[in-house]
VOGU-3710 file (C-alpha; in Angstrom, 3 decimals, decimal comma):
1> xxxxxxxxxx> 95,460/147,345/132,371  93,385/143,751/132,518  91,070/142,911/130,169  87,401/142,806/131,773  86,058/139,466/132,077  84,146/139,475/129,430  86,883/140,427/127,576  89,144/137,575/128,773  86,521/135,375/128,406  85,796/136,298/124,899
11> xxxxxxxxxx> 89,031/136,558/123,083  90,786/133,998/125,900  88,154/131,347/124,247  87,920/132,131/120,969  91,970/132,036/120,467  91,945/128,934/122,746  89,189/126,834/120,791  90,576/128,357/117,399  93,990/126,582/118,345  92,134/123,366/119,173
21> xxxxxxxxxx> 90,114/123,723/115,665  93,461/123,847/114,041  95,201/121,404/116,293  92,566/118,764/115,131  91,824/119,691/111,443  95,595/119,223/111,724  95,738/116,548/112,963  92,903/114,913/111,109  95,031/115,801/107,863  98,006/113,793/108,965
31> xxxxxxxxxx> 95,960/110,997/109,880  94,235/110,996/106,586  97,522/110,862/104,880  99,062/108,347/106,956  96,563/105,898/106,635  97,183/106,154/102,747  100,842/106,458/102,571  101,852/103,640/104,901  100,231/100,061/105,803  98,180/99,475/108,583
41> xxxxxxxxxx> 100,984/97,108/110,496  103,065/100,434/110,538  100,541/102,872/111,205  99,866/100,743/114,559  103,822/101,053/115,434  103,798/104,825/114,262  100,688/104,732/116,889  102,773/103,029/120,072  105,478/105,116/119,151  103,211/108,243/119,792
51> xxxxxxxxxx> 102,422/106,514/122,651  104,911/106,355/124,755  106,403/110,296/123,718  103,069/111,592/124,631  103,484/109,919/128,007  106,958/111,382/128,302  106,100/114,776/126,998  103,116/115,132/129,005  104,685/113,725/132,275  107,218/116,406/132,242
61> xxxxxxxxxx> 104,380/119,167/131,228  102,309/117,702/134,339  105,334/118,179/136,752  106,349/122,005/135,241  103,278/123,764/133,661  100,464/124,644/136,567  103,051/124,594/139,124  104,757/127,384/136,826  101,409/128,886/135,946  100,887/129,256/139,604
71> xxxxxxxxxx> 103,979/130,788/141,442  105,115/132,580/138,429  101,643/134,193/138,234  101,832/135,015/142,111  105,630/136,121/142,043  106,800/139,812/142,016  108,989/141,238/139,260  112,210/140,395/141,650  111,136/136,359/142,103  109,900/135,819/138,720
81> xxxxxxxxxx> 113,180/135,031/136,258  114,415/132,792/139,425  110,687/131,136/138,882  111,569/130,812/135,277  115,373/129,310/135,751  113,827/126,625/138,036  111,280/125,741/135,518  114,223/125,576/132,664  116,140/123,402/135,086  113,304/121,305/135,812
91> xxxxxxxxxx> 112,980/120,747/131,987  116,248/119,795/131,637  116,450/116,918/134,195  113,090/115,937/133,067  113,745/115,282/129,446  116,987/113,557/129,951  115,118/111,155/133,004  112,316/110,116/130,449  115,475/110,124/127,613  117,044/107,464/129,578
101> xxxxxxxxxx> 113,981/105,656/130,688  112,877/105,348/126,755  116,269/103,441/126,245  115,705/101,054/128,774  112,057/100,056/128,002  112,472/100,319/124,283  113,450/96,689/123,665  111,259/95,033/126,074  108,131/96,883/124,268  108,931/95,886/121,033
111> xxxxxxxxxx> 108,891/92,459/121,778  105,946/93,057/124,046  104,016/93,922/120,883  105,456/92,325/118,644  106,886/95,598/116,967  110,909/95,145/116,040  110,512/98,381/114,147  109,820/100,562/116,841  112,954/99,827/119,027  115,477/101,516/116,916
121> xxxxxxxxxx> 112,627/104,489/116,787  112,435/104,854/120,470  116,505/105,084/120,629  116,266/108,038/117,531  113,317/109,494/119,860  115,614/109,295/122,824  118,279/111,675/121,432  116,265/113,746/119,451  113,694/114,583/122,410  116,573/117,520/123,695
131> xxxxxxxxxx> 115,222/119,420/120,667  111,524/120,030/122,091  113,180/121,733/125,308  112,781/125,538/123,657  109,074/125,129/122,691  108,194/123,316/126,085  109,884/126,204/128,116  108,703/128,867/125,990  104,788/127,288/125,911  104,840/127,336/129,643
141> xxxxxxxxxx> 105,614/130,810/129,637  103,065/131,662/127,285  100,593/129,733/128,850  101,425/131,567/132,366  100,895/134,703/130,576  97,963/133,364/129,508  98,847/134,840/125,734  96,757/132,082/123,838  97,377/134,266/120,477  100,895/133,470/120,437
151> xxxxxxxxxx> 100,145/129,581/121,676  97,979/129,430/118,685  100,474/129,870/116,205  103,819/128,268/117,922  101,231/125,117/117,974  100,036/125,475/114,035  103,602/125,374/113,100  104,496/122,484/115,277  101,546/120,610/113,670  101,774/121,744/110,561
161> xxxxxxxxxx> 105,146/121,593/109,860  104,539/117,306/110,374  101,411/117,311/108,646  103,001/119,723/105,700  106,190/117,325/105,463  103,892/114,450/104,776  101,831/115,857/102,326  104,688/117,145/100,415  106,668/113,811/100,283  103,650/112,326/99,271
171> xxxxxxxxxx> 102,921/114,687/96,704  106,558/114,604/94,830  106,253/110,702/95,195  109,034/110,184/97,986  108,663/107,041/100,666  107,182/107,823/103,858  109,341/105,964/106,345  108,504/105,476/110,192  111,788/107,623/110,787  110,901/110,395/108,527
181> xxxxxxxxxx> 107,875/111,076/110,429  110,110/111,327/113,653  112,271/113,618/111,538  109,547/115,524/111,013  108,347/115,981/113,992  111,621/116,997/115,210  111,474/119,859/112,521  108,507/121,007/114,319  109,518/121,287/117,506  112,309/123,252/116,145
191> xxxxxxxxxx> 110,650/125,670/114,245  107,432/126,450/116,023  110,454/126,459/119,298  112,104/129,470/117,432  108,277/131,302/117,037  107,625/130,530/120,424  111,213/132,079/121,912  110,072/135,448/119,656  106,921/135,595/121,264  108,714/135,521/124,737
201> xxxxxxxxxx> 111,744/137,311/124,152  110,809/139,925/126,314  108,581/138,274/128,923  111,041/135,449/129,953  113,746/136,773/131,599  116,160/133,848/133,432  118,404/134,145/136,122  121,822/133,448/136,737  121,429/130,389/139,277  120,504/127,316/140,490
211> xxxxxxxxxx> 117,516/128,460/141,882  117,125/125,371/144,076  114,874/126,417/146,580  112,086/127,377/143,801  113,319/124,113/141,919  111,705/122,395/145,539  108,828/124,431/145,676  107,792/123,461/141,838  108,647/119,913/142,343  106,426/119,702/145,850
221> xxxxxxxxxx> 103,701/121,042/143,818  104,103/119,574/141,018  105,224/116,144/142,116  100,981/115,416/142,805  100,437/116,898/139,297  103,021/114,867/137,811  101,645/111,906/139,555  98,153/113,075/138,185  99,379/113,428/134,524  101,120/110,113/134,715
231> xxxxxxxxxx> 98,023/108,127/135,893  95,918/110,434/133,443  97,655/109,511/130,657  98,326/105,620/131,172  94,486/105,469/131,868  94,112/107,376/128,446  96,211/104,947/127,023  96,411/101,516/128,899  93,694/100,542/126,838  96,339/100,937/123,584
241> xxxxxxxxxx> 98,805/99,399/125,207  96,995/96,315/126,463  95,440/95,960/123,023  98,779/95,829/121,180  100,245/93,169/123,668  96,893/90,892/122,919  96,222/91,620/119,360  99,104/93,525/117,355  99,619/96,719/115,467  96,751/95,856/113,443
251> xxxxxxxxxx> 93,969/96,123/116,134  96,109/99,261/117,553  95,796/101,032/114,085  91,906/100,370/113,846  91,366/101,469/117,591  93,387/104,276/117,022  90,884/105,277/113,706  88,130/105,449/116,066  89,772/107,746/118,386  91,168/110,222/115,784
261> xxxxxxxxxx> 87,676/110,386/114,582  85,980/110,894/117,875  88,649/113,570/118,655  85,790/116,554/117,330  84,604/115,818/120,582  87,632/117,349/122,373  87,722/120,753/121,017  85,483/122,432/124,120  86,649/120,479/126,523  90,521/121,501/125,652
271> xxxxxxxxxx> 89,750/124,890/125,136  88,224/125,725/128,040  90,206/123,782/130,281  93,528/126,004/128,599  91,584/129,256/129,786  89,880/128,123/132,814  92,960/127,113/135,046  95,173/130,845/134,854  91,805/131,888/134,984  90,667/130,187/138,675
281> xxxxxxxxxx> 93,791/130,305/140,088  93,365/134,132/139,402  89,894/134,028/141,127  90,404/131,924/143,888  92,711/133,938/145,355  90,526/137,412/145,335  87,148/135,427/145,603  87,806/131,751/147,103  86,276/128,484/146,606  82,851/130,000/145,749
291> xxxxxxxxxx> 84,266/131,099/142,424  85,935/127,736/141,842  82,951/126,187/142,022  81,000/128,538/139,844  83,599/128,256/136,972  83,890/124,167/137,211  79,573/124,219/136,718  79,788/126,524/134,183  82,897/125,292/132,106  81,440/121,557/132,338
301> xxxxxxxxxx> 77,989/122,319/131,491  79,036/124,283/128,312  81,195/121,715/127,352  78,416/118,756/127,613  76,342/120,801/126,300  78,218/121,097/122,994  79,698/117,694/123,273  75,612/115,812/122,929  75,038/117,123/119,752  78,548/115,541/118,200
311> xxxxxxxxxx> 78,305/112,641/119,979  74,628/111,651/118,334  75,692/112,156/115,080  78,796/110,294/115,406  77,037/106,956/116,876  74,238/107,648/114,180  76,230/107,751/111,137  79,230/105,717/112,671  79,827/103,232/109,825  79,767/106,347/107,148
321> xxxxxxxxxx> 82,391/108,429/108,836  84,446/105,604/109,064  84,374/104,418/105,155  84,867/108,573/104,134  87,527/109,173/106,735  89,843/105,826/107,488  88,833/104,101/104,423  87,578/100,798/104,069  90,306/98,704/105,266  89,576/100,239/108,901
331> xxxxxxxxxx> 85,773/99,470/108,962  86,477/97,303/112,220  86,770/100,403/113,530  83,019/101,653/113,523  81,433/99,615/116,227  84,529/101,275/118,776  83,561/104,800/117,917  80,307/104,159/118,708  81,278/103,496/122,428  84,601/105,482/122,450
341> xxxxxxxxxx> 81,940/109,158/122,083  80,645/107,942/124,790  83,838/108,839/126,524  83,654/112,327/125,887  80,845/112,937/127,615  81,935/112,057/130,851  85,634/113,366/130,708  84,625/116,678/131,438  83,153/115,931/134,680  86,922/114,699/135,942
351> xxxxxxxxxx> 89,182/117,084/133,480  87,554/120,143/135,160  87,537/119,315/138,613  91,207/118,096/138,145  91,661/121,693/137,265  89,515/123,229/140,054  91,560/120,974/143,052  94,640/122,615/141,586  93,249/126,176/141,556  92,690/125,820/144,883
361> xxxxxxxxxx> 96,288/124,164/145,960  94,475/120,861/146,408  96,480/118,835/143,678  96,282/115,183/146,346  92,640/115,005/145,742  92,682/115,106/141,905  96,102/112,575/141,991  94,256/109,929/144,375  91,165/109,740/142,364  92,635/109,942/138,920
371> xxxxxxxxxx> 95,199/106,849/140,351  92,507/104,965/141,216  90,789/105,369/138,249  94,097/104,490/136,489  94,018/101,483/138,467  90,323/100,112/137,813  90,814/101,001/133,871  93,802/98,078/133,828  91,873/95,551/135,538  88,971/96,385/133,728
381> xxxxxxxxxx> 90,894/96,428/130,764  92,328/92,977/131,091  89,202/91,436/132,271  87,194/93,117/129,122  90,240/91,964/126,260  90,597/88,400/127,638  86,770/87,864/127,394  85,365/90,538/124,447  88,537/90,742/122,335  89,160/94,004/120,166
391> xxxxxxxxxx> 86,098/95,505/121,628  87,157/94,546/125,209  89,353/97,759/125,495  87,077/100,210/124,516  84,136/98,682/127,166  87,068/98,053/129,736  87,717/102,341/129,639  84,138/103,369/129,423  83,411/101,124/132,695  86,714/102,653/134,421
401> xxxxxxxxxx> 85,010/106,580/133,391  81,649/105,358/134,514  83,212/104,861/138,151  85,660/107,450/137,971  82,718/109,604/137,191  80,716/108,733/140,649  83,946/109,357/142,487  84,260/112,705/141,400  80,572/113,256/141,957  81,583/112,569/145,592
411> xxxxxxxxxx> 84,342/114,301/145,967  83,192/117,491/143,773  80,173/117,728/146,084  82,509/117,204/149,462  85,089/120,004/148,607  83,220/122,616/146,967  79,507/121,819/147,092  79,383/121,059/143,363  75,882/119,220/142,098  75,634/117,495/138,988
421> xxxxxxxxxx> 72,029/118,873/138,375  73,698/122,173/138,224  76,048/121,793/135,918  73,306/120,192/134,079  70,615/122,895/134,552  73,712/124,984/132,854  74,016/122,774/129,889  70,316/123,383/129,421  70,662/127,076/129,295  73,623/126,892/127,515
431> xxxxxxxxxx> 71,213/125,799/124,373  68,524/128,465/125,330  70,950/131,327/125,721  71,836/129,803/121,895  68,193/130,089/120,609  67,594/133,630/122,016  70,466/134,221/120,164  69,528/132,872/117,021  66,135/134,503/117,170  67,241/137,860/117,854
441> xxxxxxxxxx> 69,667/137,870/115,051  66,402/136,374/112,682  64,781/139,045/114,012  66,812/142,063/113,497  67,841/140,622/110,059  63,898/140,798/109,092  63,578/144,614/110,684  66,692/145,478/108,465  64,892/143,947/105,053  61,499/144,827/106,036
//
């Protein structure tokens, strides 16, 4: 029996933002460590190196996951392990593709940026990316499910297992190498892959073939996703990239602060994007676009509304969290997180309807603008660096967002009537629907004591 929607809603959100809480007070641990257990110059390679796997890992994710999420989700009990074997398959070629494309651009990027350490790391990464196959697969398949309990913990143990290595060598004094921390990752992806193949052990059944024909009918959906998550990510990341070529691993590890710090702002905006895509392909089909539309307004204006708050008290006290996170020696860093929150408010706007076009089976839309905006970000980029230096990159991406952000406007309001002063006039009762709250509880409290 489904849950009611309230129900989904509920413990689809809380299990999906609890994940995200953990991801990033995860995450926030490692980086705490690693800027104390290794020098800046590395911690800029470790962040390049991160760089390019994330590209690869979520490339291949863009081409499999929603195209999974949506024809396994629509497939009968016959069609769905032939669903699954194309999606394994798909994996498979994947992985070894961006494998053998890491080999080839691994020595021209270290002597792009100046990083000799990082080609031999991209070669280890190369071989030992075959490993993350099992938790990929098995992630999809939860996510398809839409069985967020189980993604919670398969991703805790991928994180911590990296963050938990760390602490521990630092703890019994052992040297924290730039090919430890690869090991360690590749523990991860081990062990949270064997939790994740428990949790679908009964719920991913494969079949025997090829399965060609549903390999084609993924990859023709997907192929605009893939495209999408490609220019997504080199727009999330050009700026990086462009900054290690003109400056070094130095300015990359200082840039990098700034985002790890900003990352608080993430958590709604990755949590409800997990639940809201199962969740609108699901309605679109029974109730169309109208629903779509209703869910993107919503989603967004809950997640600006508790992205405003974070974002003031990070450009406010900028300097501070800076000095008690990073440490001193990445103060250069404060002046970029007070532009890079910026960012987080006007993500949203794109992430969502990125999800809603693909809801709908209207993945072109969401792939033309997000190129575009791929596009503008490296000009802007390049234009920004040559004439503002280290802060160039940061005010080369916010421009990019600022005109990816009127593009969407146009093209939210063309395809499914979305206006912005609804999603705002949501954000607004997003914090009133808070203070009823909050006064009912005070006063219920004071008729209990009284």
């Amino acid at each position: 029996m489904k849950p009611t929607t309230a129900a989904f809603w509920i413990r689809s959100g809380f299990f999906s933002m609890l994940q995200n809480i953990a991801a990033l007070g995860l995450g926030m641990a490692g980086f705490l460590l690693l800027v104390r257990v290794v020098t800046k110059e590395e911690f800029g390679v470790w962040v390049l190196l991160t760089t390019i796997t994330t590209l690869i890992e979520l490339t291949r994710n863009g081409m499999i996951q929603n195209a999974l999420v949506k024809f396994a989700g629509a497939a009968n009990p016959e069609q769905y392990p032939s669903v699954l074997r194309a999606a394994m398959n798909l994996n498979i070629i994947l992985t070894a593709a961006g494998s053998l494309l890491v080999c080839l651009v691994a020595h021209p990027l270290a002597l792009l940026w100046s990083a000799p350490a990082l080609e031999s790391l991209l070669y280890l990464f190369a071989v030992l990316s075959f490993l993350s196959i099992p938790v990929s697969q098995s992630t999809y398949v939860l996510q398809t499910n839409m069985r967020f309990t189980s993604l919670f913990y398969t991703k805790v143990v991928n994180q911590g297992t990296f963050v938990g290595g760390i602490a521990a060598a630092a703890f019994f004094g052992y040297g924290v190498s730039l090919s430890v921390l690869l090991g360690l990752q590749t523990l991860g992806w081990i062990l949270s892959g064997g939790l994740a193949y428990y949790f679908t052990r009964g719920s991913a059944p494969l079949s025997r073939g090829l399965e060609l024909e549903w390999m084609m009918k993924l990859f023709h959906f997907g192929k605009f996703t893939f495209g999408t998550t490609v220019s997504s990510v080199i727009f999330n990341n050009i700026d990086t990239m462009m900054l290690g070529a003109f400056l070094g691993t130095p300015a990359v590890a200082s840039y990098n602060a700034a985002f790890r710090i900003a990352n608080v702002m993430e958590i709604p905006m990755t949590s409800l994007s997990a639940v809201v895509f199962p969740k609108s392909v699901e309605r679109s089909k029974v109730e169309g676009p109208s629903a779509v539309k209703y869910l993107y307004e919503r989603s967004v204006g809950a997640i600006f509304a508790m992205t405003v708050p974070a974002a003031l008290a990070l450009i406010l006290f900028s300097q501070t969290a800076v000095r008690l996170i990073a440490g001193a020696k990445y103060q250069d860093a404060a002046p970029i997180l007070t532009i890079v929150v910026l960012f987080s408010l006007i993500k949203p706007f794109g992430r969502q309807f990125g999800i809603a076009m693909e809801s709908i089976g209207k993945p072109r839309v969401n792939f033309s603008i997000t190129l575009t905006t791929m596009l503008i970000n490296i000009a802007s980029n390049y234009f920004y660096l040559h004439f503002f230096g280290f802060l160039g990159a940061a005010y080369g991406t916010l421009t990019a967002l600022v005109i990816g952000f009127f593009i969407t406007r146009h093209a939210a309001s063309k395809e499914l009537g979305i206006k912005t002063s609804t999603v705002l006039r949501h954000a607004l009762s997003f914090y009133a629907e808070g203070f009823h709250q909050v006064t009912y509880l005070i006063v219920m409290r004071k008729e209990r004591t009284a």
